[in-house]
C-alpha positions in Angstrom: 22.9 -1.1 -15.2 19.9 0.8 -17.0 20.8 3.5 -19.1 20.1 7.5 -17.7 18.6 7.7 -20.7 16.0 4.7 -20.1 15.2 5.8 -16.8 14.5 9.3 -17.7 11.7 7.3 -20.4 10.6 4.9 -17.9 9.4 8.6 -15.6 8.6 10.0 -18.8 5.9 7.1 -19.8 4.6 5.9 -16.7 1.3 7.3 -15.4 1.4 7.2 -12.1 -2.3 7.3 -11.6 -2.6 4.6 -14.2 0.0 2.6 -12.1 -1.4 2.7 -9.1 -4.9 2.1 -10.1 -3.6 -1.6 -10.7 -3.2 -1.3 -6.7 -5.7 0.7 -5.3 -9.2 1.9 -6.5 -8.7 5.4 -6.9 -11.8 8.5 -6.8 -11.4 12.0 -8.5 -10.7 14.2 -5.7 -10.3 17.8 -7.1 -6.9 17.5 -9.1 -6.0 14.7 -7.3 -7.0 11.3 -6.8 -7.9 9.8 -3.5 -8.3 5.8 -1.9 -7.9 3.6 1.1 -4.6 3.1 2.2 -2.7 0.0 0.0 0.2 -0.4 3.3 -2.3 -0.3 6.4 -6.4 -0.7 7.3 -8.1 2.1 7.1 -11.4 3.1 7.2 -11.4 6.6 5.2 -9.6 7.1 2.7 -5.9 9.5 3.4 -4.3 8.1 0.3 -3.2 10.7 -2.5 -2.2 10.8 -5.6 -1.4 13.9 -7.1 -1.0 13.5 -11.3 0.5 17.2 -11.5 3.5 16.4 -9.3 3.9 12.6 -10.2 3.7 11.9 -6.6 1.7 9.9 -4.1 1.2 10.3 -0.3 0.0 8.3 2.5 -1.1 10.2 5.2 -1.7 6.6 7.3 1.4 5.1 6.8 3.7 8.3 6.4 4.7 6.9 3.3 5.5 8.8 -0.2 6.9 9.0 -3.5 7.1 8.8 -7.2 5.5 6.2 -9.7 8.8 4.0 -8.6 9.3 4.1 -5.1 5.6 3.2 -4.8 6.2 -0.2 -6.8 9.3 -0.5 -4.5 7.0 -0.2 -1.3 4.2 -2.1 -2.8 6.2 -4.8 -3.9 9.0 -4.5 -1.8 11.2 -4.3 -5.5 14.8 -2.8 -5.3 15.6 0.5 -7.6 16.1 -1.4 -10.5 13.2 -4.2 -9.8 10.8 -1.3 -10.2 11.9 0.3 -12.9 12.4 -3.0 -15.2 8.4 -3.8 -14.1 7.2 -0.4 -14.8 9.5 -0.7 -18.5 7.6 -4.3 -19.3 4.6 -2.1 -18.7 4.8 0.3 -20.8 6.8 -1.7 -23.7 9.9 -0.2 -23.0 13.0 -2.3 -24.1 15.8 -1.7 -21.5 19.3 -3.0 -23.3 20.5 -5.3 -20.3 22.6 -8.4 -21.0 21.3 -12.0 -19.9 21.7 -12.7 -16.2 24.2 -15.1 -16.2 24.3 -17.9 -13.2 27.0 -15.7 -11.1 24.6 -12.8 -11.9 21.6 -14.7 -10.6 23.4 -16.1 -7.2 24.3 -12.2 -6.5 21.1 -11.2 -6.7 18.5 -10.9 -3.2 17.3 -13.5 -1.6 13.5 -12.6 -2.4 14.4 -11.9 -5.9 15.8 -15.6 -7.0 13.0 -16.8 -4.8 10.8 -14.6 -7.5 13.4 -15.7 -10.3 13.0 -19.4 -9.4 9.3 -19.2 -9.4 9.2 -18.0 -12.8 11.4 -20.5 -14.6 9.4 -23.4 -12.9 6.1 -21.6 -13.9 7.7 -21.6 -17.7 8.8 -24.5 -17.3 5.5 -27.1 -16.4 4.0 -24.2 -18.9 6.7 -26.5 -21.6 5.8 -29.5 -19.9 2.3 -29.5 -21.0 2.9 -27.8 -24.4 5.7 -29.7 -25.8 6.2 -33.0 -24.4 4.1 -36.2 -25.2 3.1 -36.7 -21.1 2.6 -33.2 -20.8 -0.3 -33.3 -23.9 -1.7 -36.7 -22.8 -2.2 -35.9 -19.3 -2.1 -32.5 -18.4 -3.1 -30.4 -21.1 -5.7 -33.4 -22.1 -7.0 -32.8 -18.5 -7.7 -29.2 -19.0 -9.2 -29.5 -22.0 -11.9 -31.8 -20.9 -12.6 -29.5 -18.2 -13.8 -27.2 -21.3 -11.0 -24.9 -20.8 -10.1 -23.0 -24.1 -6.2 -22.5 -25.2 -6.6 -18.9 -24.6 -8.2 -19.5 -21.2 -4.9 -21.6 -20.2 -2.6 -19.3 -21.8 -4.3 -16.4 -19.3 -3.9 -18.3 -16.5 -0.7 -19.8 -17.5 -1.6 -23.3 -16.6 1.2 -26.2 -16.9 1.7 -29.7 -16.2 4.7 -31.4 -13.5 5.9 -34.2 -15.2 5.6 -37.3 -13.0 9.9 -38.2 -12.6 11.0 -38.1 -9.4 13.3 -34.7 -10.2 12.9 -33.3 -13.6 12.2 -29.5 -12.4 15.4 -29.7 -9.9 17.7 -30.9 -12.4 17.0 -28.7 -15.2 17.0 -25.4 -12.7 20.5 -26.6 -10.9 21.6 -26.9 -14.9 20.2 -23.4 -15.4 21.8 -22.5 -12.9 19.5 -21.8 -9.6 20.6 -22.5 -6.3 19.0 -25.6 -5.0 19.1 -23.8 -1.3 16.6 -21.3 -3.3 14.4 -23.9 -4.7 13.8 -25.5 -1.3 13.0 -22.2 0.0 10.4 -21.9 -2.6 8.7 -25.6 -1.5 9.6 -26.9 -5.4 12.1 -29.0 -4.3 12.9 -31.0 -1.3 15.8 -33.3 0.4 16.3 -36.1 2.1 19.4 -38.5 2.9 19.2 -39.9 -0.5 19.4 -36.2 -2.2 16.7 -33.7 -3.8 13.2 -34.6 -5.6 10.7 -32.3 -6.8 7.8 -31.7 -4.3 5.3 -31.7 -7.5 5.0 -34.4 -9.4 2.4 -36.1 -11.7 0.4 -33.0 -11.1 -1.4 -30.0 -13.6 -0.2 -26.4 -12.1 -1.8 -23.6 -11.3 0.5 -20.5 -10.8 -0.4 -18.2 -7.6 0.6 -14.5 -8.4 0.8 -11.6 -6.3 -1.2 -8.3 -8.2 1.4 -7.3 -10.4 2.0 -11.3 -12.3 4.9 -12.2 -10.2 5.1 -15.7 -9.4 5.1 -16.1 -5.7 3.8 -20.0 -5.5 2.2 -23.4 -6.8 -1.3 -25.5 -6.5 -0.9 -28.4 -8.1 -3.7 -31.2 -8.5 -3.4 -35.1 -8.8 -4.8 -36.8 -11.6 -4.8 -40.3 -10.5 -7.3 -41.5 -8.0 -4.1 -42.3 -5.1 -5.4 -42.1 -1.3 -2.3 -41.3 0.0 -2.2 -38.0 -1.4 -3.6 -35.6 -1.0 -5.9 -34.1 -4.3 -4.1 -30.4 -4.2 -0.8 -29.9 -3.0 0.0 -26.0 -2.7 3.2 -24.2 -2.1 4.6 -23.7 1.5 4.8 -20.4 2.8 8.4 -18.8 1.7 9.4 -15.6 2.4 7.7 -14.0 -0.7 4.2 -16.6 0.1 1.9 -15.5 2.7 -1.6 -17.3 1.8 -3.5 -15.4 4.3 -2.6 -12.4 2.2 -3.3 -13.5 -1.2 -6.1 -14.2 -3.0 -6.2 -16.3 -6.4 -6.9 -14.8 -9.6 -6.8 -11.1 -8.5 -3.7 -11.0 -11.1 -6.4 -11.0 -13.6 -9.6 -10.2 -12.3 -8.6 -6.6 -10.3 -9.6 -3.9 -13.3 -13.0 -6.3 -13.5 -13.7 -5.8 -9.8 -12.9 -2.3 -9.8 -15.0 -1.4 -13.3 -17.9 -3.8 -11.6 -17.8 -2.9 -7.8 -18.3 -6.1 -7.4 -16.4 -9.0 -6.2 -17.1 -12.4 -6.0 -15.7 -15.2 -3.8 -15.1 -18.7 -4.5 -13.2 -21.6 -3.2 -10.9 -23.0 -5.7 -8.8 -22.0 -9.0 -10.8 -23.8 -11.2 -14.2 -21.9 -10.5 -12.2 -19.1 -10.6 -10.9 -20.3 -13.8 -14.1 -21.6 -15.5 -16.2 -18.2 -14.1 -13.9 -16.0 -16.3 -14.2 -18.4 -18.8 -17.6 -18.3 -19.1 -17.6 -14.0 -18.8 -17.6 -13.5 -15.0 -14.3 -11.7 -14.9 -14.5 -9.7 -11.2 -13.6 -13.6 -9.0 -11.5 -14.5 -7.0 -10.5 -18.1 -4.8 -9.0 -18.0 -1.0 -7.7 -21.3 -2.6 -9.3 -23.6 0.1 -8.5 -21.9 3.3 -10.3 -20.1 5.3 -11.0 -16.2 4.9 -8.4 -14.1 6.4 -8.7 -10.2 7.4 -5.5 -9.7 4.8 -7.5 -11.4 2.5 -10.1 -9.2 2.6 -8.4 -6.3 2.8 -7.0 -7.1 -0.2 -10.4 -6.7 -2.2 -10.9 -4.1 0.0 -8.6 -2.2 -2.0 -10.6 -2.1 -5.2 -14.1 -2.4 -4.2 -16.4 -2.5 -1.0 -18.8 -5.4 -2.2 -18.6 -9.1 -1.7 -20.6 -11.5 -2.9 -19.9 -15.1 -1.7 -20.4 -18.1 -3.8 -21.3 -21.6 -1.9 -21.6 -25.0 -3.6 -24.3 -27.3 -1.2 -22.2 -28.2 1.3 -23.8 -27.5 4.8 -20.4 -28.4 6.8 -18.1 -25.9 4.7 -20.9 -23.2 4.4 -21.2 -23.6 8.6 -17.6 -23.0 8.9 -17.4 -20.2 6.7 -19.2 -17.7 9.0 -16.7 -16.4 10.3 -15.6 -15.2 7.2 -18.5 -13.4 6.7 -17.8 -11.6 10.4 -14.7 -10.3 9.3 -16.2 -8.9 6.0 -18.6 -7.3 8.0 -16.5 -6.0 10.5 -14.3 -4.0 7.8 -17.5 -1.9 6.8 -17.7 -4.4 3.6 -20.8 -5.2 2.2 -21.7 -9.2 2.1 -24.0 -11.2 0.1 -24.6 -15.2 -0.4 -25.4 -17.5 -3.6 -26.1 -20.5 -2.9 -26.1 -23.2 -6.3 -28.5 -26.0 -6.4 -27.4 -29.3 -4.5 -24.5 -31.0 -6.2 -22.9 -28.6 -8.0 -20.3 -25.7 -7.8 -19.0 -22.7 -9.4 -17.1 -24.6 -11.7 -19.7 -27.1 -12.8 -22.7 -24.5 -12.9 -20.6 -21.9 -15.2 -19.7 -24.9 -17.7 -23.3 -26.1 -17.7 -24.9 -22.9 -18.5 -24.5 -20.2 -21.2 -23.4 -16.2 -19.7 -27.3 -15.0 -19.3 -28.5 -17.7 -17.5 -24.8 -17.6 -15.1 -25.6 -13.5 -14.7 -29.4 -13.9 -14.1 -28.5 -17.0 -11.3 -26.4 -14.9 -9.5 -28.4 -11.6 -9.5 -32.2 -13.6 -8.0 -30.0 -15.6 -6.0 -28.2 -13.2 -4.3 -29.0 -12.8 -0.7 -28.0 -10.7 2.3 -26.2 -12.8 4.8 -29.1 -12.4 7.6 -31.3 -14.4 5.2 -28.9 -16.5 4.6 -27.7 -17.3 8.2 -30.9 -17.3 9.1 -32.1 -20.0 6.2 -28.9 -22.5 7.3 -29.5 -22.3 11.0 -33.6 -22.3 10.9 -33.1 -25.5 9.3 -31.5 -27.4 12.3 -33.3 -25.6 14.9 -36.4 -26.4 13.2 -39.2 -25.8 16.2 -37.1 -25.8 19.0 -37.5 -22.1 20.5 -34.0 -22.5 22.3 -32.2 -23.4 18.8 -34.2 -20.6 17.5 -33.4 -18.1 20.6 -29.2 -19.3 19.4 -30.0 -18.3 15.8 -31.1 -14.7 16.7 -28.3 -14.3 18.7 -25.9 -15.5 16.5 -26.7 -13.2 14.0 -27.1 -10.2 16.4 -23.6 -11.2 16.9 -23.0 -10.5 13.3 -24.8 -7.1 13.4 -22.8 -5.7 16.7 -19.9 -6.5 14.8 -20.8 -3.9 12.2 -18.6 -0.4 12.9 -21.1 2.1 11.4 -24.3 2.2 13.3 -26.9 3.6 10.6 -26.2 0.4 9.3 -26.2 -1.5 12.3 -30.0 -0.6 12.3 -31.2 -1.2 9.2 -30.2 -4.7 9.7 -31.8 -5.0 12.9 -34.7 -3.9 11.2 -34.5 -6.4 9.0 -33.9 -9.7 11.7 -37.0 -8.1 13.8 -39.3 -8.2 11.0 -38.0 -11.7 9.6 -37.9 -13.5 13.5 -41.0 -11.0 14.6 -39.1 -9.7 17.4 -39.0 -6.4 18.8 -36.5 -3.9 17.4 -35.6 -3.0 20.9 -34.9 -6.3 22.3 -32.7 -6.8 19.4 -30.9 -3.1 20.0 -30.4 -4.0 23.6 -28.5 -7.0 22.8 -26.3 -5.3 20.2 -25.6 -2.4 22.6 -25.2 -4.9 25.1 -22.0 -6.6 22.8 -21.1 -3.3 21.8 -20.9 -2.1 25.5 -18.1 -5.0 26.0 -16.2 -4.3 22.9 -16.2 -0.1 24.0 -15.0 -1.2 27.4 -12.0 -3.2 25.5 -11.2 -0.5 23.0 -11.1 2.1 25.4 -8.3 0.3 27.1 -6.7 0.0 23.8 -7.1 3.6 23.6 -5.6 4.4 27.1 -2.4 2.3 26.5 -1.8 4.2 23.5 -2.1 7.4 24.8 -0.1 6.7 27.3 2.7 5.3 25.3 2.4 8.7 23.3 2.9 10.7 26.2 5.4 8.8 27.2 7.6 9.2 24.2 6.3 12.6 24.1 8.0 13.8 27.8 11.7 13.5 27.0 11.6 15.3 24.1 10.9 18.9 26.1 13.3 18.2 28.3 16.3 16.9 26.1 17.3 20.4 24.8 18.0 22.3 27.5 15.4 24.9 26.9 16.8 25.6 23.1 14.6 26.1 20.4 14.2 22.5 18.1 14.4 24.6 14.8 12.7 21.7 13.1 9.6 23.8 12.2 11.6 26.4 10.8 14.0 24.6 9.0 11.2 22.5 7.3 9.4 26.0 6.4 13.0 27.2 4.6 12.9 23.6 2.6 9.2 24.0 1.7 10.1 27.3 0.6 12.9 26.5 -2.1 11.2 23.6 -3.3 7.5 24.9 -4.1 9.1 28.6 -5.3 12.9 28.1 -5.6 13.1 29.2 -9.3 10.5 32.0 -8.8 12.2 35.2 -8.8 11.5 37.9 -5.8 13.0 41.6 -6.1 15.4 42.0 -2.9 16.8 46.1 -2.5 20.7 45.2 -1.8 23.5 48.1 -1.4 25.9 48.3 -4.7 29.8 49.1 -4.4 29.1 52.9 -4.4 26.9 52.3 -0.8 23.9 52.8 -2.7 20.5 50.6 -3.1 19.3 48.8 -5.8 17.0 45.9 -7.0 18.2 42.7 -7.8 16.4 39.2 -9.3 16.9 36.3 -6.8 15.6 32.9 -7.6 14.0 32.3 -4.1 16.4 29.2 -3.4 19.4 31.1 -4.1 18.7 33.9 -1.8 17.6 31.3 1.3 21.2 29.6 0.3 23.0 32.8 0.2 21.4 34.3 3.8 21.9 30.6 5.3 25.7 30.8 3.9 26.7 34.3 5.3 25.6 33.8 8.7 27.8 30.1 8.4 24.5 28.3 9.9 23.6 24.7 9.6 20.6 22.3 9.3 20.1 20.8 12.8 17.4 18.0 11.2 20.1 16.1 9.1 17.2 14.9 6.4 16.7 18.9 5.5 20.3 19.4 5.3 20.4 16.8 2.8 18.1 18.8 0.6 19.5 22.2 1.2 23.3 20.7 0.0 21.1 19.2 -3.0 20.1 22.7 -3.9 23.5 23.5 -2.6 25.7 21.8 -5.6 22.7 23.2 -8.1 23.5 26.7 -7.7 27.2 26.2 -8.1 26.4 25.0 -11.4 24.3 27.6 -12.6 21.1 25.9 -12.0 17.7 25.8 -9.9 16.4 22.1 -9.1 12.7 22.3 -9.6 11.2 20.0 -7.4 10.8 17.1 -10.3 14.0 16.7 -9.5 13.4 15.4 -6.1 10.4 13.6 -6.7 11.9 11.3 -9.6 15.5 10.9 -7.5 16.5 7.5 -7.0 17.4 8.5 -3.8 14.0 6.8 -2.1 14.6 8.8 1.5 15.2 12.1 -0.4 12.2 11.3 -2.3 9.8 10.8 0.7 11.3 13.9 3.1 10.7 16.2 -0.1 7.1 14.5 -0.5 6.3 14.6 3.3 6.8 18.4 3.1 5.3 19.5 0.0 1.7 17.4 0.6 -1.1 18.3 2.4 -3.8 16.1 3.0 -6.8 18.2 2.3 -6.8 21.6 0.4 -9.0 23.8 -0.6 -11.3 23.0 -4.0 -11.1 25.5 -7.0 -14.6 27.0 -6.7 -14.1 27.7 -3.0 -13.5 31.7 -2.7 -16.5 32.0 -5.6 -18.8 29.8 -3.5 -17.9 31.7 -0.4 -16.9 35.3 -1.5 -13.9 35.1 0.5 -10.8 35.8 -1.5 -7.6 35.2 0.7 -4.4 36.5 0.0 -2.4 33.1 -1.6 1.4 32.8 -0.4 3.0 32.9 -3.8 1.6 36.2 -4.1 3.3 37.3 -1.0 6.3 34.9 -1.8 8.5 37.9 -0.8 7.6 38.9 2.6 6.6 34.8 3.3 10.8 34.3 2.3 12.4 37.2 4.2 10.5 36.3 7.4 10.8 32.7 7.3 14.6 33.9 7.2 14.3 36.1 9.9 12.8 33.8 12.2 14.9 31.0 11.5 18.0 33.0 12.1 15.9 34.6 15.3 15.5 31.2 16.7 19.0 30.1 15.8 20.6 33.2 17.8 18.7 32.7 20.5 19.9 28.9 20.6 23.6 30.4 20.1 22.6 32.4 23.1 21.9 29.4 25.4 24.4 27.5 24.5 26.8 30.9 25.7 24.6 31.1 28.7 24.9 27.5 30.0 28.8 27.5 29.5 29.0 31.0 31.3 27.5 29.5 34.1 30.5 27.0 34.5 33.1 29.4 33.8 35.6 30.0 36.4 38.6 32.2 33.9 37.4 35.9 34.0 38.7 36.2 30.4 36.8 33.8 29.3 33.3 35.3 31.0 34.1 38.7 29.8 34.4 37.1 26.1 31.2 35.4 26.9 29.2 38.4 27.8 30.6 40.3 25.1 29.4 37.4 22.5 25.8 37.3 24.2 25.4 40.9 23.9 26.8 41.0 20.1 24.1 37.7 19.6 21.3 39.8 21.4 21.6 42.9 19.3 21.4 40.5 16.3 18.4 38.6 17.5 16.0 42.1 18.1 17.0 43.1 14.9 15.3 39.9 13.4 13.0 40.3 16.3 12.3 44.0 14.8 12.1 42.7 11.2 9.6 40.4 12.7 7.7 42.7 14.5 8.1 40.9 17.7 8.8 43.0 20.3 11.4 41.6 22.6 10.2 41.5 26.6 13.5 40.4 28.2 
């Protein structure tokens, strides 16, 4: 259990901007900050981060929250996940006892998978540091690889000793449920019982953005044809390798402060680039490029650069890759290093100038490049030539924004000396099939919308949904509900007098007398909120919502506070245009959102009479009726009247 008192720090500290620029690459945006969406694809950016209100909002996904609900989302953390990352941090010490091995068989599923993780990553971390086979093998291994102490302490390198279960053993003893360390791939069984799945093997930690262990690569040392030279992690439920990317743990602020990321193959040119100063690099770890992948850098900057040892096979069978990167609006460029060597072997070989200055001349567009590998084997056969063009105008149709569609199609024409027309036919041509398919898409959707759409209006028997209103009152009490308005009310001697009311309190108080409810059950939750506030003397401000544990409070009170865009500060001086700002008409903008919302509620109350009048047989009981409708219409013109609506029926 963390203290009130921690928690209240933990809000305190944290910067959500700061936070969340681990995540996403954010851009001043007036007083807020804007980027693309971290939970789905986007193309423009609709996610908010307002620093005033300690709140973010996706306006893609719907989702919303404070500086802890958006670790929860982003890292699918409980309550007290996020707050214990967000305390580590900032370097607050939270006073918690040791899990003990009950505690750490109660906790989630993904959380002893995460748990497990990290005492294996600790422990081949000991392995290599503190045992004779460890130091002769592994960290011997890493060493003559020319990595430094402090490079193997970043990456937290380790060493899996070669007995047949060392890492299950020790984990069981610790206390770890063996069912959890299969899950995780570390272990595995057979008739004979459980053995470690890595063995004899230096280890190379995969982490997700925020450190957390999530899986393994582990190399051979010996030369052993029946295995295989990297083992890696199976997928678990906390492993996904088409959505992870190594090294972005400690290469993200890099990327973002560069706008610039390169790509490379395995961990240790990732390893040995940041070694050698080239910080903003990243490995797909040997498998091909995925669209999660790349929408994962996508997140901190719009610029790829691709890094290929000489290998004409791999380089072949990594086009596709370079589709996909194009086709999310990405910006892709090629090195090639000299024949024989790699990432790895180039950035030990060379000192940090000669590293920046070969990757800046090298750096080509990937026309050039495709163009270079293909030209090759076509050589002067005009039909393997014809292919190449085509192939790459397959590239260029795949490109969503069209101005630069056509500066690449400049670019082929005046390298293949081909017209820039024959060239734009064929990409409309591709385009016209792909339009033809999206606009399908398109129609389904619609119609799927509408259909879900239909019901609704005819659900309610004519009645008045109230959720507009309702939401107005909410919005009302939490932007203003401490702000005072002067309300005229009669005193015991019949006369009229001024009175203070906090804004909340009077919405409570009108809602109260008339004995009306919240239809929307999310908004009633926030009206009893400020409900119990006002019996104890206070006004919730809405901090109070935005930093409740209570994650679906949280979003409802985000979802109806946040607009996406707003008006900028210099606005009214630019245009001379001065309009009059609701919270300085918080009075009249109060009393009629009352007034209607107790308009449209009568008139609901006047249905409902209505319907049931029409399947009344007891005289009695229609005379009662129409005596109730004609009491509930009286009441509903004089809101109508306060309104200024006049009433035609």
């Amino acid at each position: 259990m963390i203290p009130k008192e921690t928690i209240e720090k933990i809000f305190d500290t944290a910067d959500i901007v700061e936070v969340i620029n681990d995540f996403v690459s954010l851009k001043k945006a007036g007083s807020n900050y804007k980027g693309l969406s971290p939970f789905v694809n986007e193309k423009s950016p609709s996610f908010m981060v307002s620093p005033a209100k300690g709140i973010f909002k996706d306006f893609s996904s719907g989702k919303g929250g404070n500086v802890v609900s958006f670790i929860m989302e982003h890292e699918h953390f409980t309550y007290p996940e996020a707050l214990r990352w967000l305390a580590k941090r900032y370097n607050i010490e939270i006073e918690e006892e040791e899990l003990t091995a009950e505690q750490i068989e109660a906790q989630s599923e993904r959380e002893s998978l995460y748990l497990i993780n990290q005492y294996a990553k600790d422990f081949f971390v000991r392995q290599m540091l503190n045992t004779n086979e460890g130091q002769a093998i592994g960290l011997s291994y890493f060493k003559e690889r020319g990595f430094s102490e402090e490079t193997i302490k970043k990456f937290e390198l380790g060493y899996a000793p070669q007995g047949s279960d060392n890492l299950t053993k020790a984990a069981t003893s610790a206390g770890y449920k063996l069912d959890y360390l299969v899950k995780t791939g570390l272990s595995k069984t057979n008739e004979r019982g459980s053995y470690d799945f890595f063995r004899g093997r230096v280890m190379f930690p995969i982490q997700n953005i925020t450190g957390r262990v999530l899986g393994f690569g582990g190399r051979i040392l010996k030369i052993d044809k029946k295995s295989a030279k990297y083992y890696n992690s199976p997928e678990s439920p906390i492993y996904n390798k088409s959505k992870i990317l190594y090294g972005l743990y400690q290469s993200k602020n890099e990327i973002i402060k560069e706008d610039q990321c390169y790509l490379v193959e395995g961990y240790t040119d990732v390893i040995s680039l940041h070694q050698a100063g080239i910080k903003n690099v990243v490995a797909s770890s040997g498998t091909a490029l995925t669209e999660g992948q790349i929408r994962l850098i996508k997140r901190y900057t719009k610029n790829i650069t691709i890094l290929y040892d000489g290998d004409a096979a791999g380089i072949k069978a990594s086009f596709r890759g370079i589709d996909l990167i194009l086709e999310e609006e990405m910006n892709v460029k090629v090195v090639l290093f000299p024949d024989g060597e790699d990432p790895d072997s180039y950035a030990r070989k060379v000192n940090f100038d000669d590293l920046q200055r070969y990757l800046a001349t090298n750096s080509q567009d990937f026309i050039h490049f495709k163009a270079s590998i293909l030209l090759t084997d076509a050589k002067n056969d005009p039909i393997k030539r014809a292919e190449t063009i085509k192939d790459i105008v397959g590239s260029i149709s795949i490109i969503p924004d069209q101005i630069t569609r056509s500066v690449y199609i400049q670019a082929t024409s005046q390298l293949f000396e081909i017209s820039e027309q024959a060239l734009l036919n064929e990409v409309n041509k591709r385009l016209g099939v792909k339009n033809v398919v999206l606009q399908k898409e398109q129609a389904a959707f619609e119609q799927q919308q509408q259909e879900k759409r239909i019901p609704q209006k005819n659900t309610n028997n004519g009645k008045h949904l109230l959720d507009v209103q309702e939401k107005d009152l909410i919005r009302l009490m939490i932007l203003y509900g401490s702000q005072f308005i002067t309300i005229e009310v009669e005193n015991e001697e019949g006369e009229l007098e001024e009175v203070n009311y906090p804004v909340a309190q009077f919405i409570i108080e009108e809602i109260l007398s008339d004995e009306i409810s919240y239809i929307n059950k999310d908004y009633q939750l926030v009206f009893d909120e400020y409900l119990d506030g006002i019996q104890q003397g206070l006004v919730i401000s809405e901090k109070h919502f935005t930093h409740h544990e209570n994650s679906n409070l949280n979003r409802i009170v985000i979802d109806i506070t946040t607009q996406k865009d707003s008006v900028s500060n210099n606005w009214a001086e630019k245009h001379q245009i001065y309009p009059v700002q609701e919270s300085e008409r918080l009075k009249d903008a109060v009393i009629q959102s009352v007034a209607i919302f107790k308009m449209r509620t009568t008139e609901n109350m006047i249905a409902d009479k209505q319907n049931a009048l029409k399947h009344e047989a007891s005289n009695d009981t229609i005379m009662e009726l129409l005596e109730t409708i004609k009491n509930l219409t009286m009441a509903r013109n004089l809101f109508a009247e306060k309104l200024g609506i006049v009433i035609t029926r």
